[in-house]
C-alpha positions as CSV (number, residue, x, y, z in Angstrom):
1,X,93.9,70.9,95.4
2,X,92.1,73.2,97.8
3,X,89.1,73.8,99.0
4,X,86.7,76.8,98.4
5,X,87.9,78.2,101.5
6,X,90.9,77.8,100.4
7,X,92.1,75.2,103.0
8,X,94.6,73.1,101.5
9,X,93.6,69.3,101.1
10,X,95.9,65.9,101.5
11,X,94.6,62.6,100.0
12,X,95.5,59.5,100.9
13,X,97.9,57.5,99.2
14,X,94.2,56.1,97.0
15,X,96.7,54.5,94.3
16,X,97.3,51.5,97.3
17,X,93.4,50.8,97.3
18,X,92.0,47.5,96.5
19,X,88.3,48.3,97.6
20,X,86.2,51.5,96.5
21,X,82.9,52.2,97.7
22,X,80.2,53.8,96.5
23,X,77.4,55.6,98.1
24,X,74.3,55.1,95.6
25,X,71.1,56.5,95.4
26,X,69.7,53.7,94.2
27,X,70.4,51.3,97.3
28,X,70.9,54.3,100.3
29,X,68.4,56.6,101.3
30,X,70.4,60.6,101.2
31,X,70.4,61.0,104.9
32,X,71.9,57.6,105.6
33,X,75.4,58.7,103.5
34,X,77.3,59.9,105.7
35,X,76.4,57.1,108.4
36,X,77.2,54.4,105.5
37,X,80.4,56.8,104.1
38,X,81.9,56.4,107.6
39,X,81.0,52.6,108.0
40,X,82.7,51.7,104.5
41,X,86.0,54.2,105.5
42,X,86.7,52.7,108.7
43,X,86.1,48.9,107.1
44,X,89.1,49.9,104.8
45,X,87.2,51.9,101.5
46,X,90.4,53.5,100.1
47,X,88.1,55.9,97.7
48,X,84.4,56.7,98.3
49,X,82.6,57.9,95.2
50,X,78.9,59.8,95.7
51,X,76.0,58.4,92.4
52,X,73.3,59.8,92.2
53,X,71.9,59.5,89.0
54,X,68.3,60.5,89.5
55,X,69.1,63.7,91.9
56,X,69.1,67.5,91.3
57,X,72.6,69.1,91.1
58,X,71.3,70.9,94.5
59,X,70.5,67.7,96.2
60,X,73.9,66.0,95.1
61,X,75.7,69.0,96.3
62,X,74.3,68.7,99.9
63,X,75.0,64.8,99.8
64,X,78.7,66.1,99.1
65,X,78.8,68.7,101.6
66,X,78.0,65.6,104.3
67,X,80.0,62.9,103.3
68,X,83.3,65.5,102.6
69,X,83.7,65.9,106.5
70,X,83.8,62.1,107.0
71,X,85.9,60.9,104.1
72,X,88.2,64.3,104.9
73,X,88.2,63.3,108.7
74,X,89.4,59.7,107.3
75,X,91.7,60.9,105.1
76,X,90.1,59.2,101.9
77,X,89.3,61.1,99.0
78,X,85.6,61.7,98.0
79,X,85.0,61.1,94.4
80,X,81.4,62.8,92.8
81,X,79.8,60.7,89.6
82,X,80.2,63.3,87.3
83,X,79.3,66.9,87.9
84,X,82.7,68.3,88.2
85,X,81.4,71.7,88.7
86,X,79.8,70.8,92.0
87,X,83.1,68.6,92.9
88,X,85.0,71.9,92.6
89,X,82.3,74.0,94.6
90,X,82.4,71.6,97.5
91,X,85.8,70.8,97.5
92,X,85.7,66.7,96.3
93,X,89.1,65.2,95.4
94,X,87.7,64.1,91.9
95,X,84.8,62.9,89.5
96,X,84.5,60.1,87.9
97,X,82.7,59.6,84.3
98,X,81.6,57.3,81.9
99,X,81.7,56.9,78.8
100,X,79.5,59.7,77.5
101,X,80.0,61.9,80.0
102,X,82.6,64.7,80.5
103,X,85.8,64.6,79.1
104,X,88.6,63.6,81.4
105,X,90.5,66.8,80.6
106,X,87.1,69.3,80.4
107,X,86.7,67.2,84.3
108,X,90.2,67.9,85.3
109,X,90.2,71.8,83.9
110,X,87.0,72.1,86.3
111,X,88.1,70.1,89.3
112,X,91.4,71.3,89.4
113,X,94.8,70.2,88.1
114,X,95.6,67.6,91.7
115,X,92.2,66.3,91.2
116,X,91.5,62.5,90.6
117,X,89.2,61.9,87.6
118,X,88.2,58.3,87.4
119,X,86.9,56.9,84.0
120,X,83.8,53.9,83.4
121,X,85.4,51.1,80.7
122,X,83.7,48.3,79.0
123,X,86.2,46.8,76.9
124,X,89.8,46.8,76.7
125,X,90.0,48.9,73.9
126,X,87.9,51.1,75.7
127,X,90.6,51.1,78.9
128,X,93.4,51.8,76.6
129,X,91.7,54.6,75.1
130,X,90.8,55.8,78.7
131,X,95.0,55.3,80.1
132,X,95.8,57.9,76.7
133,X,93.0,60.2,77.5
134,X,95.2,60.6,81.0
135,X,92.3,58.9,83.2
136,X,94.0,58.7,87.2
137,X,92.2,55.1,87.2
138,X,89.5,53.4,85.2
139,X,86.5,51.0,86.8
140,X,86.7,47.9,84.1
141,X,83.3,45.8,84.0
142,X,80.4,45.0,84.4
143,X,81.9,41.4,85.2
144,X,78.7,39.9,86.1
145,X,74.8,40.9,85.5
146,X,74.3,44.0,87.9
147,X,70.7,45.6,88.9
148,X,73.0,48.7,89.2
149,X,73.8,48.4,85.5
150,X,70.4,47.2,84.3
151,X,70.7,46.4,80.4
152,X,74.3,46.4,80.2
153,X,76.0,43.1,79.1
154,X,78.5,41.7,81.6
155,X,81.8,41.5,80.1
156,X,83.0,38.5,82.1
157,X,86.4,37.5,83.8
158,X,88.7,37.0,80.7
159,X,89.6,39.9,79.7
160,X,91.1,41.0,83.7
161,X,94.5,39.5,83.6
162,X,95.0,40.9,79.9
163,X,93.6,44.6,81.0
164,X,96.0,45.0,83.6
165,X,99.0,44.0,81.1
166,X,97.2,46.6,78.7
167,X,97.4,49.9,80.7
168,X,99.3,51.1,83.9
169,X,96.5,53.1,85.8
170,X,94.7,51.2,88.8
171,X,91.8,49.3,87.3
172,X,88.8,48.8,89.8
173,X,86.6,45.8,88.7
174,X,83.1,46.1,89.4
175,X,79.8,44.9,88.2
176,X,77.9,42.0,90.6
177,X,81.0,41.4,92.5
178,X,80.1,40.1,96.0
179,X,82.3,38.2,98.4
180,X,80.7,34.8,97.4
181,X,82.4,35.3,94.0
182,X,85.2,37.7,95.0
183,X,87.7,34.9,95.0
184,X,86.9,34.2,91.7
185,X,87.4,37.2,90.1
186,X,90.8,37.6,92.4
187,X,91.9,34.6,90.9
188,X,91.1,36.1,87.2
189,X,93.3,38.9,87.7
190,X,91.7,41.4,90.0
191,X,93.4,43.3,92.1
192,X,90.9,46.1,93.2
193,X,87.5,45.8,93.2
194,X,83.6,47.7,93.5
195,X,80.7,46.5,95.1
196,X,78.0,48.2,95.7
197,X,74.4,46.7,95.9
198,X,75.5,44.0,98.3
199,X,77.7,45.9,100.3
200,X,74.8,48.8,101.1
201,X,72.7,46.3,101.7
202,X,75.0,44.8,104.6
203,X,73.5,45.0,108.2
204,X,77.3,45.4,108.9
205,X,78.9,47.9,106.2
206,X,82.5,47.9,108.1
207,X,82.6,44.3,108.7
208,X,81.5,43.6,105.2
209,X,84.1,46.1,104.0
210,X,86.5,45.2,106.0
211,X,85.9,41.3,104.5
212,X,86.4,42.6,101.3
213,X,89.8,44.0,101.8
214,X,91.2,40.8,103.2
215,X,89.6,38.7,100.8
216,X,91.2,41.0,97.8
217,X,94.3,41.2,99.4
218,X,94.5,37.4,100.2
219,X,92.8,36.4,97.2
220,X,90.6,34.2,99.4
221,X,87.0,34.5,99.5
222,X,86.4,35.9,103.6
223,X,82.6,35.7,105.3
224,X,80.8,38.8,106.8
């Protein structure tokens, strides 16, 4: 894809990731993104995604504009919650949506044709349906209770090992993962996980991050 300037862009090889993180309204104040975007990138985040659920469209776009040099710089691609219209102004690699949000092809026809468009699944009927929609990569969860997700039922760990058997895309587990229980949900079948709340919160965001990818990798649970 390229930029509005036209300047072309390259991704990283994001298919290799096994940690995504995501800069959240909800746990970052705005002008700490692109501080926190460049702490979670150099601790190993192999896609940064920008949610801002309570935020004008002009407020996420400046958000965007400051965290693209950084993930760009870093050579990870920057992935808006929804919004593909401001994804394609400012340049982002991709969107990601939910369930009721856009359609993954409406997303794509907006983004661009290269773009990454990410899709939220509860179920594994939902996944499936997500994989034949042509989804790049689905987030599968929540696993456990999450103040992100407030209201949401967790769907547990059983389902993991089965839902990567079910569809082919890269399926990011997230929901109230945290590295005291990241070992357990690597033994259930993960192979790529989100965190968010805990990880924001971490006086350390590279170290933490950087925990994370070891632990996932190694399937052993690793301290901050």
């Amino acid at each position: 894809m390229t930029t509005p300037a036209g300047e072309s862009t390259t991704p990283s090889p994001w298919t290799s990731a096994v940690l995504y993180g995501i800069l959240d309204t909800g746990y970052l104040a705005p002008e700490n993104f692109a501080t926190a975007a460049a702490e979670l990138v150099a601790g190993g985040a192999g896609l940064l995604q920008i949610r801002a659920k309570r935020e004008s469209p002009a407020v996420i776009e400046a958000l965007a504009r400051a965290v693209l040099p950084v993930t760009r710089a870093a050579g990870v691609p920057l992935i808006l919650n929804d919004f593909p219209e401001i994804a394609a102004t400012v340049g982002c690699e991709g969107v990601h949506v939910g369930q009721e949000d856009t359609a993954v092809a409406r997303a794509r026809a907006l983004v661009g044709a290269g773009s990454i468009i990410g899709k939220s699944t509860h179920s594994l009927a939902q996944a499936v349906a997500a994989q034949a929609e042509g989804a790049d990569y689905i987030g599968f969860g929540p696993l456990f209770a999450t103040p992100t997700k407030p209201g949401r039922p967790a769907i547990g760990l059983g389902n993991i090992a089965e839902v990567h058997r079910l569809v082919s895309l890269p399926v990011f587990c997230i929901g109230g993962i945290k590295l005291a229980n990241l070992s357990e949900v690597r033994a259930a079948g993960a192979r790529r996980v989100v965190i968010v709340s805990e990880m924001l919160g971490a006086a350390d965001k590279t170290g933490y991050a950087a925990a994370v990818v070891r632990g996932t990798r190694e399937g052993t649970r690793e301290g901050t």
